[in-house]
C-alpha positions in Angstrom: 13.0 1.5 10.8 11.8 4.9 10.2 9.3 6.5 8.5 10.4 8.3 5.0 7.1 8.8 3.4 3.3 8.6 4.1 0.9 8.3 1.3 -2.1 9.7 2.4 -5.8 7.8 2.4 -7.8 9.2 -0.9 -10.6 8.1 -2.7 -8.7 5.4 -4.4 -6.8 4.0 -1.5 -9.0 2.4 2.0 -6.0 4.0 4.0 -2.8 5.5 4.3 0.3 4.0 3.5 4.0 4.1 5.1 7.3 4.0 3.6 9.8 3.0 6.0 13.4 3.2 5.4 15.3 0.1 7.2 17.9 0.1 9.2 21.5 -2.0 8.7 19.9 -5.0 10.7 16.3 -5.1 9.4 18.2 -4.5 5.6 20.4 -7.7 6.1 17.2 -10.0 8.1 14.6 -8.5 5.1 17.0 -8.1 2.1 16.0 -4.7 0.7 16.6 -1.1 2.0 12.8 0.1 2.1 9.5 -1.3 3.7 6.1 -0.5 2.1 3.1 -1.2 4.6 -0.5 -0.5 4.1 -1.2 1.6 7.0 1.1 3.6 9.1 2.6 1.8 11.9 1.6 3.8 15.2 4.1 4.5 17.8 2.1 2.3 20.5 1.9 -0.9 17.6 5.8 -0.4 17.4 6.1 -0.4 21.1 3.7 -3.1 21.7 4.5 -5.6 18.7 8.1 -4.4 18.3 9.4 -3.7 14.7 10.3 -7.1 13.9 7.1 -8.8 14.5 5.4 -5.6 12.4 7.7 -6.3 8.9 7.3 -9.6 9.1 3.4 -9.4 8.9 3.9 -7.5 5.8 2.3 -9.2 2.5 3.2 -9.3 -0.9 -1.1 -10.8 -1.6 -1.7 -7.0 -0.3 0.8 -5.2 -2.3 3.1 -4.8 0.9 6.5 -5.7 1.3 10.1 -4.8 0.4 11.7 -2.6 -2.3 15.0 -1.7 -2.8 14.5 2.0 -3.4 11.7 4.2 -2.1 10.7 4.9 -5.5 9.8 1.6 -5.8 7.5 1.1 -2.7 6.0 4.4 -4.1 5.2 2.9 -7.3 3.8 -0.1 -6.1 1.4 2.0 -4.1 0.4 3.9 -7.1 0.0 0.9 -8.7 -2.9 -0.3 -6.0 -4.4 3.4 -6.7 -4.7 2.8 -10.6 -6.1 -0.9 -9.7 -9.1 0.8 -7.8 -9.5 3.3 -10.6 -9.9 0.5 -12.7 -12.1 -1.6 -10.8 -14.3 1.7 -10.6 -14.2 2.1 -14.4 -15.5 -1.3 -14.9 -17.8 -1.3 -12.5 -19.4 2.3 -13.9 -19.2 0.6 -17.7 -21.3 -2.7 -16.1 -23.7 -0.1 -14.5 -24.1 2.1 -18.3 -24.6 -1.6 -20.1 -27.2 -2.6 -18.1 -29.5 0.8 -18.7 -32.8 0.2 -20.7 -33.1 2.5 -24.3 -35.7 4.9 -23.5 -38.7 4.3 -25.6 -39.2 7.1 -27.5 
């Protein structure tokens, strides 16, 4: 497993997120080529947990998981970016709906 791509913690996403590219063994025990993980997987976790034990904690509830290309694993982050964005939106329409008319 190695890293290919980090996608950095913004305003829209809690933390960063790593793209990892697999190697022949994880590809046939996982069945895709690419790894999406909320977080990035520190060399100590890797060490300590070992690889295996990290990808198979991943989550498809959390938007984690596996992807066949890394565009896909991108997109699926971006995808949890334009859900916050959302979310936001509503919220900030809830907030503008519940503001009294100013008596004039």
């Amino acid at each position: 497993m190695k890293l290919v791509q980090e996608i950095k913690k913004s305003e829209l996403l809690e933390r960063s997120w790593g793209i990892y590219k697999l190697n022949a063994n994880e590809k046939k025990k996982h069945g895709n080529n690419y790894a999406l993980s909320q977080g990035v997987f520190s060399d100590y976790a890797i060490k300590k947990f070992g690889v295996d034990e990290l990808l198979s904690n991943l989550k498809d509830s959390n938007y984690e998981g596996f992807f066949e290309t890394q565009k896909e694993a991108y997109m699926q982050a971006k995808l949890v970016e334009m859900k916050s964005k959302i979310e936001r939106m509503e919220l900030a329409m809830k907030n503008v709906l519940k503001l009294q008319t100013p008596e004039w």
